[in-house]
Rosetta silent file (secondary structure, phi, psi, omega in degrees, C-alpha in Angstrom):
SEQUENCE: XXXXXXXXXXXXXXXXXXXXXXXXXXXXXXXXXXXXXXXXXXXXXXXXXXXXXXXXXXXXXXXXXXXXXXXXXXXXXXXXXXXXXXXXXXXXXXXXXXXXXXXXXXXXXXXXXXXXXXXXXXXXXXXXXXXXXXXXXXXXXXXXXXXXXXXXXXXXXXXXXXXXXXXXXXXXXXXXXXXXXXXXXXXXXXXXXXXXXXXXXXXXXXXXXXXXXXXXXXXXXXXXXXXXXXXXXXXXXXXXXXXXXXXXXXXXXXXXXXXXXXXXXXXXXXXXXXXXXXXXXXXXXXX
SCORE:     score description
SCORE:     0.000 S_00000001
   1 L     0.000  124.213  174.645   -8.540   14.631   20.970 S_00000001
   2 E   -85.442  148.988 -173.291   -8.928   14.398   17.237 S_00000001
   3 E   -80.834  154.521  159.811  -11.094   11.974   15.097 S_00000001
   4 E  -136.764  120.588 -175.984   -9.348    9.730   12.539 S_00000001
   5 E  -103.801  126.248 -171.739  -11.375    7.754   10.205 S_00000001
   6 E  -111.459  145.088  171.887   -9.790    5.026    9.045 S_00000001
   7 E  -102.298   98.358 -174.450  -10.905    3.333    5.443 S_00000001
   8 L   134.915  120.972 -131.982   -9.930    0.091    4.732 S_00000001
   9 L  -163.031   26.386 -164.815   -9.910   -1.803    8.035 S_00000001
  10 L   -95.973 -133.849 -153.480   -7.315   -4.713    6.700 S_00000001
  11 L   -93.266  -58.798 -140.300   -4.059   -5.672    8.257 S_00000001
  12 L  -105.419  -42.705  147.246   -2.079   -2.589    7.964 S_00000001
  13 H   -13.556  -60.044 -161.867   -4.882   -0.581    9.232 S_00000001
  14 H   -92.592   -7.432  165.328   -5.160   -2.257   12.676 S_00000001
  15 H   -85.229  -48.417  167.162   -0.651   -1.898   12.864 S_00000001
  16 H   -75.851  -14.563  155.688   -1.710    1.630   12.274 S_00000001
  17 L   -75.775  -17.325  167.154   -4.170    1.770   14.863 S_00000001
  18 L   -69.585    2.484 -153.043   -2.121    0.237   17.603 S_00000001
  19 L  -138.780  -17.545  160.648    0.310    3.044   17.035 S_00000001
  20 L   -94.779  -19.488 -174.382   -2.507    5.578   17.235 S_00000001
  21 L   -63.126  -28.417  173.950   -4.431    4.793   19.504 S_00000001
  22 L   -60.843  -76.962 -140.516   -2.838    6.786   22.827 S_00000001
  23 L  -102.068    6.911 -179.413   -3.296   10.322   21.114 S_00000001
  24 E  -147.917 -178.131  178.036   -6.571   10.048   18.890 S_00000001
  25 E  -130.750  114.277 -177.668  -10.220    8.814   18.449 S_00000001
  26 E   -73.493  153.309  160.894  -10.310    5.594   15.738 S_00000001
  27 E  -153.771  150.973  172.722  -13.464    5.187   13.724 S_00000001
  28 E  -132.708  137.193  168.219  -13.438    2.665   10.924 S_00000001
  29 L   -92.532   86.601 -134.805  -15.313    2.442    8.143 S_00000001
  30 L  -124.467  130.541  170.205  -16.850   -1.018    7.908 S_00000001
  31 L   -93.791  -18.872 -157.230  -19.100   -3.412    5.894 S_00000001
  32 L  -128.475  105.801 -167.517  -18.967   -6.502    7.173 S_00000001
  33 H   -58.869  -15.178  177.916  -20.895   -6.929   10.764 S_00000001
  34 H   -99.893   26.313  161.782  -18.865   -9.809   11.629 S_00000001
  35 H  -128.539   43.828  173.076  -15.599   -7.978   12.304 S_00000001
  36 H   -94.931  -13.210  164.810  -17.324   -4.817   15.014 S_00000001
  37 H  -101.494    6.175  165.476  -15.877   -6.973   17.665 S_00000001
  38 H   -53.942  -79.122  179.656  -12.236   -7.310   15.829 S_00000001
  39 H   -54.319  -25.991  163.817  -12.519   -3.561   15.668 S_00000001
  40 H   -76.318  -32.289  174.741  -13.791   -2.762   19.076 S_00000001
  41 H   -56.168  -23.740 -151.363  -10.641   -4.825   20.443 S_00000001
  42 L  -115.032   24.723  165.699   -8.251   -2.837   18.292 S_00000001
  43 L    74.191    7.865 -169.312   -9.575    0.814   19.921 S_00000001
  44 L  -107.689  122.111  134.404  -12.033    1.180   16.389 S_00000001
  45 L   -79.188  112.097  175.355  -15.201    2.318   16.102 S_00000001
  46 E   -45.446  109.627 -143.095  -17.374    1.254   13.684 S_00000001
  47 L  -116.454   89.452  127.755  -18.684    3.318   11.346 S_00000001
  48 L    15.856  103.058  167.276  -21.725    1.418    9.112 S_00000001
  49 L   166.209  143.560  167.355  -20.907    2.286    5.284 S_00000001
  50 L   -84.456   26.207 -177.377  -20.164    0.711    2.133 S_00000001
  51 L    23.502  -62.318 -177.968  -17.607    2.129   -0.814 S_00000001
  52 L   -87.394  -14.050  155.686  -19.104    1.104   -3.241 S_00000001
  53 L   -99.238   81.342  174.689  -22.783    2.813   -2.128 S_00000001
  54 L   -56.495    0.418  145.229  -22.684    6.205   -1.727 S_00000001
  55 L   -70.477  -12.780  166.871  -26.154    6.735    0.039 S_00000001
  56 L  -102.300   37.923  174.762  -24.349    4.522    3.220 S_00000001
  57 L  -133.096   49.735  170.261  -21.546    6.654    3.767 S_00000001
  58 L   -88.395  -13.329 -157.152  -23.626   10.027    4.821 S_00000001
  59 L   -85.497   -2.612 -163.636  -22.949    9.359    8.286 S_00000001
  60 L  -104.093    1.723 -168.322  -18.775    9.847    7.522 S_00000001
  61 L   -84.305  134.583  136.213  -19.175   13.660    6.526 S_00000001
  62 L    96.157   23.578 -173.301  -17.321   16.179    8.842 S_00000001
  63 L   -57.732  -59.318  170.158  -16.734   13.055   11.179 S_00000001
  64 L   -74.403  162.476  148.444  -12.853   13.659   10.953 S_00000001
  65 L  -102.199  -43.013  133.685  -10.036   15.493   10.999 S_00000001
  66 E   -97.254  152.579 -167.261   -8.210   12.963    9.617 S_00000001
  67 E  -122.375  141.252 -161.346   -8.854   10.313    6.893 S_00000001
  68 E  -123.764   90.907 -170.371   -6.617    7.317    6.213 S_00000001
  69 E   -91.808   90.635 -149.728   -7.638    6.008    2.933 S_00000001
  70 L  -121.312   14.215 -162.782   -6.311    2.592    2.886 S_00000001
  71 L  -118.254  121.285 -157.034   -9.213    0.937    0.685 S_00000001
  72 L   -92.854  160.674 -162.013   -7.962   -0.535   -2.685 S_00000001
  73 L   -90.421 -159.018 -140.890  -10.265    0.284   -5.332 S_00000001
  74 L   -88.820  169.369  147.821  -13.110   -1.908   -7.448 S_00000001
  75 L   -40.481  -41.787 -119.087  -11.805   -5.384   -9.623 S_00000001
  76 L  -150.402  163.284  148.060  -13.352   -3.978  -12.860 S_00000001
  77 L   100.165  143.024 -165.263  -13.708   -0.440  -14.330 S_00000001
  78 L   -73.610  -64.748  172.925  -11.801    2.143  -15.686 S_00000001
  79 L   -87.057  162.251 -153.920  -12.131    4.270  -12.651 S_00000001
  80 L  -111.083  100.224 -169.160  -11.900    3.899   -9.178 S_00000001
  81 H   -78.990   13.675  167.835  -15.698    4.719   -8.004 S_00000001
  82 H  -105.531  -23.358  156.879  -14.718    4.292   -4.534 S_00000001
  83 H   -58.225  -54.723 -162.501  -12.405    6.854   -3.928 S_00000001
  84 H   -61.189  -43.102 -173.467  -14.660    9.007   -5.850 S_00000001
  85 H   -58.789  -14.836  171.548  -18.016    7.959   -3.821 S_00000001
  86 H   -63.881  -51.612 -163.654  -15.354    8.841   -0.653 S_00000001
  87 H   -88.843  -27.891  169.114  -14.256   12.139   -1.333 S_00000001
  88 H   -67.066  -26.911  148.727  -18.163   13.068   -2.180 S_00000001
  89 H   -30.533  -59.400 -176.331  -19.087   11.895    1.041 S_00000001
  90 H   -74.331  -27.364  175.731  -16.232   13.560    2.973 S_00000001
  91 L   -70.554   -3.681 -162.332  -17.259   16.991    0.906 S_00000001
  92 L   -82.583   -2.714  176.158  -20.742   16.841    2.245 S_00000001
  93 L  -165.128 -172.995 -169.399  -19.921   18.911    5.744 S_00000001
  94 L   -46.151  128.568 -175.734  -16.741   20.111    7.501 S_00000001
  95 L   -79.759  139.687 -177.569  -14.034   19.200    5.865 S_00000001
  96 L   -60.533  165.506 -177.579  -11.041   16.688    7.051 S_00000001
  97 L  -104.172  -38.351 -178.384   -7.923   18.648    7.473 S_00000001
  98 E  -129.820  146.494 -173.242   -5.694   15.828    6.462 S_00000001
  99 E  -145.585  146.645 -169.868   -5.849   12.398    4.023 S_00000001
 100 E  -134.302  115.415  158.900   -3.402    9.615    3.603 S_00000001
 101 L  -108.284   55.820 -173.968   -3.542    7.389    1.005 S_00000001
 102 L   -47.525  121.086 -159.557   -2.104    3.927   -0.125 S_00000001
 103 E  -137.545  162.084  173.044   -1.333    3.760   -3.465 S_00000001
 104 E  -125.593  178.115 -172.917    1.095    1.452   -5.252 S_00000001
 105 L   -85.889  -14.021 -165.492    4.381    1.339   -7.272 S_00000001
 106 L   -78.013   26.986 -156.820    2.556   -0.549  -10.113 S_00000001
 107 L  -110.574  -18.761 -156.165    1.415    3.498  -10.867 S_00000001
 108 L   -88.038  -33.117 -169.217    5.260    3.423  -12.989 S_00000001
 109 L    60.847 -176.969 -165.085    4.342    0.195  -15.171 S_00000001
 110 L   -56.443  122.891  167.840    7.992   -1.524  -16.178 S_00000001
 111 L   -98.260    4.230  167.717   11.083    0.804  -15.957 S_00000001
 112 L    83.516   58.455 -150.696   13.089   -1.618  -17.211 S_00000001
 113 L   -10.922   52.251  153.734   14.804   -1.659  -13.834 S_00000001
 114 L   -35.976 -175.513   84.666   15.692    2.353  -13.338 S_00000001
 115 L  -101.511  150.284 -136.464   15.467    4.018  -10.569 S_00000001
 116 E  -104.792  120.165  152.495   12.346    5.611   -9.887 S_00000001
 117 L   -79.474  167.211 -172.214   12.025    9.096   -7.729 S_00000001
 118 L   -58.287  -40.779 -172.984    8.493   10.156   -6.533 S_00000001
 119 L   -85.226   24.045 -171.940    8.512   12.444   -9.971 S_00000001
 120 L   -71.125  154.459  161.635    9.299    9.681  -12.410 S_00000001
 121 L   -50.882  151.751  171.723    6.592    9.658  -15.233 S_00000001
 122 L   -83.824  153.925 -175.928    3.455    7.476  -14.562 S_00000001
 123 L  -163.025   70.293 -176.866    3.097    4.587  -17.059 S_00000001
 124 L   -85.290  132.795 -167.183    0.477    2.288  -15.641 S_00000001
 125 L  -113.773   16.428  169.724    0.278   -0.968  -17.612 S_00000001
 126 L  -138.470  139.720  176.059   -2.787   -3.046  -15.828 S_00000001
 127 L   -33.694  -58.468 -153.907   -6.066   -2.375  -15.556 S_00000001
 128 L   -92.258  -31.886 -175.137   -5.989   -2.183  -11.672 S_00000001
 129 H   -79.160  -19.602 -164.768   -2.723    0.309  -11.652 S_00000001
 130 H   -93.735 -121.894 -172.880   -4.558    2.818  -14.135 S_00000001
 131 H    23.331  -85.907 -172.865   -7.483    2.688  -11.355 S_00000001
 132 H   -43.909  -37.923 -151.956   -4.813    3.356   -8.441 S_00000001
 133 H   -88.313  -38.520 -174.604   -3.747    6.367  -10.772 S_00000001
 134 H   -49.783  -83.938  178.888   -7.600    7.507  -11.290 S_00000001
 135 H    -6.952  -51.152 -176.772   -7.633    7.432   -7.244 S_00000001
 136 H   -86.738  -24.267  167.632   -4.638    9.719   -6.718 S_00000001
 137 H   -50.742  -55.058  172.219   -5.773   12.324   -9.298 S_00000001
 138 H   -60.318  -70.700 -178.710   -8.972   12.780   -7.717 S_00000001
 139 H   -46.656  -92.398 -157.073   -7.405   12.687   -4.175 S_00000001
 140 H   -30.079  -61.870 -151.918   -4.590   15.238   -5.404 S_00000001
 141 H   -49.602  -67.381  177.274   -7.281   17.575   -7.403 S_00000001
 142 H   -22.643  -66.960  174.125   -9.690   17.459   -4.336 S_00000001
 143 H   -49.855  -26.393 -165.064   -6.876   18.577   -1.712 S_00000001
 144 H   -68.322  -93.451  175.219   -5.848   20.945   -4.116 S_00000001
 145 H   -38.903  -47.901  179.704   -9.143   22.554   -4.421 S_00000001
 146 H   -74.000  -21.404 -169.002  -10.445   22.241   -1.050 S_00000001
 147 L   115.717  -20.006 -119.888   -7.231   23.115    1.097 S_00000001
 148 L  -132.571  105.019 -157.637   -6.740   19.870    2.271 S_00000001
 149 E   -86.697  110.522 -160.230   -3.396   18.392    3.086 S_00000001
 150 E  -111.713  128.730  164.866   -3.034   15.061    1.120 S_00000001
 151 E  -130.170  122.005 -150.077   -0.337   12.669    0.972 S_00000001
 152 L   -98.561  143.544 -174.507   -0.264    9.852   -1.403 S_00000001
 153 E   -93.179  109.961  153.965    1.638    6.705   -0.446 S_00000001
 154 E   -78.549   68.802 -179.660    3.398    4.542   -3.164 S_00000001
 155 E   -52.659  107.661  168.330    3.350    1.207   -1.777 S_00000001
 156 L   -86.577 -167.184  175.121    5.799   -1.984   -3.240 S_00000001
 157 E   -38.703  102.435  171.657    5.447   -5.442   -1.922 S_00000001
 158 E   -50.166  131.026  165.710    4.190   -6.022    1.697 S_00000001
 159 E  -151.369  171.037 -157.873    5.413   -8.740    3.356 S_00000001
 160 L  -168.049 -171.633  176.242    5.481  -10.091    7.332 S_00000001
 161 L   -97.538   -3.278  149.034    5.723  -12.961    8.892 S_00000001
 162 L   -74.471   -7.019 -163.906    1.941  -13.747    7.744 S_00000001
 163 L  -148.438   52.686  157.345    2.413  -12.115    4.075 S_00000001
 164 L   -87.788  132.421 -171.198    5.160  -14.487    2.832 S_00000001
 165 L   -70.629   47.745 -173.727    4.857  -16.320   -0.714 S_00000001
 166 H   -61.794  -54.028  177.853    5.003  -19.651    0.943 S_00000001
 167 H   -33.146  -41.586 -170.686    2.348  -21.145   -1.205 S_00000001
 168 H   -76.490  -59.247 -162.790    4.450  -20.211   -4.306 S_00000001
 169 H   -72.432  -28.112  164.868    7.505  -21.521   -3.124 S_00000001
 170 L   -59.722  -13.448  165.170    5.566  -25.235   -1.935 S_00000001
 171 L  -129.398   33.248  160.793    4.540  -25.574   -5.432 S_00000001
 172 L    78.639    3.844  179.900    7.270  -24.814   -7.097 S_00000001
 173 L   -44.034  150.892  174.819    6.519  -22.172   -9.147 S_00000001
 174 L   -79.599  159.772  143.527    9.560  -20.615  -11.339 S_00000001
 175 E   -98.363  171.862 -158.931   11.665  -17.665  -10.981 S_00000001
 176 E  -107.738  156.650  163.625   13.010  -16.193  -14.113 S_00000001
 177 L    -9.379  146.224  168.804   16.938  -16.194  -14.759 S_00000001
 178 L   -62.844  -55.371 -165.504   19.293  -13.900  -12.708 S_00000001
 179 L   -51.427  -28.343  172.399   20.257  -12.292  -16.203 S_00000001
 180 L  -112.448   17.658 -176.592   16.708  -12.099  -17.066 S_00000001
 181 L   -66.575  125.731 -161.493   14.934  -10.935  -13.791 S_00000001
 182 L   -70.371  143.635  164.022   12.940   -7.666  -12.852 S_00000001
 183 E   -76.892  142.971 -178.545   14.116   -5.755   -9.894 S_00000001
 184 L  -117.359 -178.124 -168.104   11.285   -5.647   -6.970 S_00000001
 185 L  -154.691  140.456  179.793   10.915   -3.450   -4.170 S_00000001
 186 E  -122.801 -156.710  141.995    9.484   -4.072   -0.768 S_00000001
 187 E  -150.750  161.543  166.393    8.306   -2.639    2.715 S_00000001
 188 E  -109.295  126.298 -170.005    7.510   -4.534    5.745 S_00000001
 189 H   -32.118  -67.512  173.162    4.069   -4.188    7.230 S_00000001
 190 H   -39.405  -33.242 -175.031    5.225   -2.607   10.812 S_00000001
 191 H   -83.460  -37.205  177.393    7.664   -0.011    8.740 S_00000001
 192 H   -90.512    7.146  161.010    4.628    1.181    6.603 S_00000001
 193 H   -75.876  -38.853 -171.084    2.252    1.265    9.258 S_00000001
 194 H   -79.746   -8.653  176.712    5.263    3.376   11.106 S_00000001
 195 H   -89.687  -37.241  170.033    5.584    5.767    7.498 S_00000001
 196 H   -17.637  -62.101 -158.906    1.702    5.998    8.097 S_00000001
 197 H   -79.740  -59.672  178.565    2.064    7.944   11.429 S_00000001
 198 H   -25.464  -71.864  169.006    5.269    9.609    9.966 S_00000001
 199 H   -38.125  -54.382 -172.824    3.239   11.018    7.223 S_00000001
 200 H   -66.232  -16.485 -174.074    0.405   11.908    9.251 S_00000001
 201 H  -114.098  -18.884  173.129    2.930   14.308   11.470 S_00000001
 202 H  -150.742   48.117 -149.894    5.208   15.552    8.800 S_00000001
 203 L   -97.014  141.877  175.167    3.900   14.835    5.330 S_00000001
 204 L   -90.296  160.907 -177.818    4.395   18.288    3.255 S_00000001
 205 L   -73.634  141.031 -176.696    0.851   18.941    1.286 S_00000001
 206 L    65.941   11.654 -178.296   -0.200   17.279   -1.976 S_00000001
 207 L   -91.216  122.842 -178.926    3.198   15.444   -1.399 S_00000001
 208 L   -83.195  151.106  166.873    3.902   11.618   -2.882 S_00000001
 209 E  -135.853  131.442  145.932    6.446    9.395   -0.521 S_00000001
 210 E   -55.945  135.639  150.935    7.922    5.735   -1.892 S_00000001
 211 E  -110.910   94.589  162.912    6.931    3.734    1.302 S_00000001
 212 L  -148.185  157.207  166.740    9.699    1.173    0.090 S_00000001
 213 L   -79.324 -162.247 -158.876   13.043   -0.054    1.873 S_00000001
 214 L  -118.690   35.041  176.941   16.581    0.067    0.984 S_00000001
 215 L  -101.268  161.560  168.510   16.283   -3.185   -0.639 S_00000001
 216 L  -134.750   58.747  179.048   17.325   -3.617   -4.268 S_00000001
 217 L   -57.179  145.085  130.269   16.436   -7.611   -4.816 S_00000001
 218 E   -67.180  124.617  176.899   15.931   -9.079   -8.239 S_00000001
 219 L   -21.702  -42.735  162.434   12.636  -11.022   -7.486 S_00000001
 220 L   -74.925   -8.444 -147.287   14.418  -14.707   -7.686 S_00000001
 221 H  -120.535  -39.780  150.938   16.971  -13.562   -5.193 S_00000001
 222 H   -47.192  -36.643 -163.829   13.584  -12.513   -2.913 S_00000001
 223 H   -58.437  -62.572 -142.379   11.919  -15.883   -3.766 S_00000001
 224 H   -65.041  -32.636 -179.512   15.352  -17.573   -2.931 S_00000001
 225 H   -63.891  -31.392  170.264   15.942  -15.350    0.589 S_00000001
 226 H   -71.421  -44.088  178.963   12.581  -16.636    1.880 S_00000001
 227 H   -59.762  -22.921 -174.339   13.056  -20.055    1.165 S_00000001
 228 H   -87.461  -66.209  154.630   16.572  -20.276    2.513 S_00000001
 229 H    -1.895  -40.463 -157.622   14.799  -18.503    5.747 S_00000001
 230 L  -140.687   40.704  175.553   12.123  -21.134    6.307 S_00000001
 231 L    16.116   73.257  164.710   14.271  -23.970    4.782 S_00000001
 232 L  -124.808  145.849 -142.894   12.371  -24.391    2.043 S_00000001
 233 L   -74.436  143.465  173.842   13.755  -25.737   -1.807 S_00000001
 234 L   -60.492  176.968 -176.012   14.472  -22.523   -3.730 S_00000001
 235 L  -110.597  139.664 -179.876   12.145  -21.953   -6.931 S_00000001
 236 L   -86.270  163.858 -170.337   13.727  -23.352  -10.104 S_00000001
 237 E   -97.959  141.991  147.753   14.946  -20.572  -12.433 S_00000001
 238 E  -101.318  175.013 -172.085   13.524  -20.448  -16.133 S_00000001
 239 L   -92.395  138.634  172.901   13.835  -18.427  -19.042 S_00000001
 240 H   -23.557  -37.714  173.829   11.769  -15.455  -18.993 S_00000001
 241 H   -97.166   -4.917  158.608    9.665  -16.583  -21.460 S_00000001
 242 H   -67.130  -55.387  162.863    9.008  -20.031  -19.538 S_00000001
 243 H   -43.597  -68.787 -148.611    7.505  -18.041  -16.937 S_00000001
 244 H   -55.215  -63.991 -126.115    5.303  -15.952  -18.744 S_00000001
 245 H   -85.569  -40.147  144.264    3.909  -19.278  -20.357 S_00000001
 246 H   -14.092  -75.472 -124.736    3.715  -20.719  -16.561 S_00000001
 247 L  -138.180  176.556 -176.970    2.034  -18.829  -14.754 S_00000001
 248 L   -91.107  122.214 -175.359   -1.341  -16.404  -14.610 S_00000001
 249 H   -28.099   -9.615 -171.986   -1.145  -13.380  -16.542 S_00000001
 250 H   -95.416  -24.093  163.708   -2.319  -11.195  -13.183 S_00000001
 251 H   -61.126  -42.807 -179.638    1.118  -12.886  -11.836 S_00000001
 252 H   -80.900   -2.845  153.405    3.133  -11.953  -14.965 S_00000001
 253 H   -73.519  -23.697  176.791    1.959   -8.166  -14.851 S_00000001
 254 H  -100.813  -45.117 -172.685    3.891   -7.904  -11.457 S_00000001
 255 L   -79.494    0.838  173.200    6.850   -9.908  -12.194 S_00000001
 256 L   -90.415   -9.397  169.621    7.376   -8.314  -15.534 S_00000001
 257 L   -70.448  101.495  175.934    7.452   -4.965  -13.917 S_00000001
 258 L  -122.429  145.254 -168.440   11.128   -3.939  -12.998 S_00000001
 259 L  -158.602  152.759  158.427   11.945   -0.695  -10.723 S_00000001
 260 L  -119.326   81.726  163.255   14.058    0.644   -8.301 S_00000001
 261 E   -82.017  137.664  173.946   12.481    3.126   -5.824 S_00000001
 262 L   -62.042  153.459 -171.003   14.276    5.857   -4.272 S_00000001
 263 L  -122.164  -19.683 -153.379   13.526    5.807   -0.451 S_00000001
 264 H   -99.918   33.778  159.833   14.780    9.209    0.404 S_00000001
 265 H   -81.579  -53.111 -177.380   11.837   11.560    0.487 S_00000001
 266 H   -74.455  -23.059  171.510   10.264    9.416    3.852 S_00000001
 267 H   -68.996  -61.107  159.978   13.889    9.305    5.316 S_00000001
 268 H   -48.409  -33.013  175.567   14.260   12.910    4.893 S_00000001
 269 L  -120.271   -8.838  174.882   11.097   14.891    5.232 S_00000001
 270 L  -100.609  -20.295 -175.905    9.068   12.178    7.205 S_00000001
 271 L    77.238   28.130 -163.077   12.114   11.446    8.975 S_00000001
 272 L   -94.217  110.587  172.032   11.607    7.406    9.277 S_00000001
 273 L   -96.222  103.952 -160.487   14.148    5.269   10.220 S_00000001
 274 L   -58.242  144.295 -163.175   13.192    1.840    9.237 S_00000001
 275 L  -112.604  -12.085  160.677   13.249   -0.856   11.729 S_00000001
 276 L  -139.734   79.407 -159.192   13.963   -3.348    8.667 S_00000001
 277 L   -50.569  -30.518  175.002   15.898   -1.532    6.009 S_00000001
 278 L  -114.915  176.836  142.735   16.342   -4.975    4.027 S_00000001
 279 L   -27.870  -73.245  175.141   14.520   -8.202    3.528 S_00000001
 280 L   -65.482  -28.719  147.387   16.876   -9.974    5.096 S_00000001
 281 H   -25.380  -69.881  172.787   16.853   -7.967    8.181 S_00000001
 282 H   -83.150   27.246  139.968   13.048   -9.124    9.070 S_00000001
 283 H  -106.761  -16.647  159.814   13.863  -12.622    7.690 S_00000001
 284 H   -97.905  -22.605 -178.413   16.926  -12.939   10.366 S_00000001
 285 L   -63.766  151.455  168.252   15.128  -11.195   13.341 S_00000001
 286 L   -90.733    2.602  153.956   13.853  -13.494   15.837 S_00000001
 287 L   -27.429    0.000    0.000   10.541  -11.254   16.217 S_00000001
């Protein structure tokens, strides 16, 4: 049975361990002593270690086979010293055979709502996306050099039936015009826990996959599907520049961001067939 270490122990982590759990041996890498009995329920072992120290993570070297890097990188800093303190760690004895990474779509910055393939240029325009971009460079070079077959995940919006903007729509926040509104792009936590496994069985090496759906919402037309879902008042629409003046600039770096991702790398070479291709799909299921 092979080890899989997973890093990053949050929500989508423990949807990918329930799905793993039959055919492998979990180990998670964990800071915080009050979730080892979370993780022992969920089939995880607990692995003692820290990101951001790289004297507590000697105990993670030649642990795996695989490594599931699922740990978003620091608030601050040009670079993201936790991937790096990761992959020196994982270099320090027999080497993993395979790494998985979650990454985001924010890596594109605004395309002025294109659509975006895996090979579109990168054009990260926040502080936290030029980070995610350090992260996959470093991942990429590392597999590269070492042998080691890595595939980086480009992650849009999550959402569930726990990772809904309800707050936003209860106070009323704006959406911007239809005419002047960014396109967004989403995935629903069970379908990227299920491109997870996908990946991990037929990911080609050094290869990026869109984990996004087939949806192609403008953002108010997302606000407005959830609200009409959970009978709640729609968000009033404003002018583009009444938002920005609204709301906090770390909001108005994502909604000023418009894209379209292509989906067809993970249909085709991962093979995935989404169990909620739209929005509205998982907003009509009774699940």
């Amino acid at each position: 049975m092979k080890n899989i270490l997973i890093v990053g122990c949050g929500d989508i982590a423990l949807r990918v361990a329930a799905l793993l759990r039959p055919r492998y041996r979990l180990f998670g890498l964990q800071r915080n002593a009050s979730r080892l009995a979370e993780l022992h329920a969920c089939g995880i072992t607990p692995i003692s270690g820290d990101l951001d120290s790289r004297a507590s993570l000697a105990r993670i070297g030649g642990l795996a086979d695989i490594v599931l890097h699922f740990a978003p990188p620091p608030n601050s800093g040009e670079f993201d010293m936790r991937t790096r303190n990761l992959l020196a760690a994982l270099s320090q004895r027999t080497l993993p055979r395979r790494l998985i990474y979650i990454s985001t779509s924010g890596v594109y910055g605004d395309c002025n709502g294109a659509r975006v393939s895996e090979t579109h240029l990168l054009n990260p325009q926040s502080s936290r996306a030029m980070r995610r971009v350090d992260a996959e460079t470093r991942i990429r070079e590392w597999a590269q050099r070492s042998r080691i077959n890595a595939n980086i995940l480009r992650v849009p919006g999550i959402y569930s039936a726990e990772r809904l903007p309800l707050e936003r729509l209860r106070s009323g926040s704006p959406a911007m015009l239809a005419t002047q509104d960014s396109y967004t792009n989403h995935i629903h936590a069970d379908d990227l826990a299920r491109i997870v496994v996908a990946a991990l069985h037929h990911g080609k090496p050094n290869r990026i996959y869109h984990a996004s759906d087939d949806s192609e919402l403008l953002l108010g037309d997302y606000f407005d599907a959830v609200a009409d879902a959970l009978h709640l008042p729609r968000p009033p629409r404003l002018s583009r520049a009444e938002v920005k003046r609204m709301v906090a600039p770390t909001l108005w770096s994502f909604m000023n961001e418009s894209r379209r991702l292509s989906n067809e790398r993970i249909k085709k070479e991962l093979r995935v067939k989404l169990r909620y291709p739209k929005v509205t799909d998982a907003l009509s299921s009774p699940d």
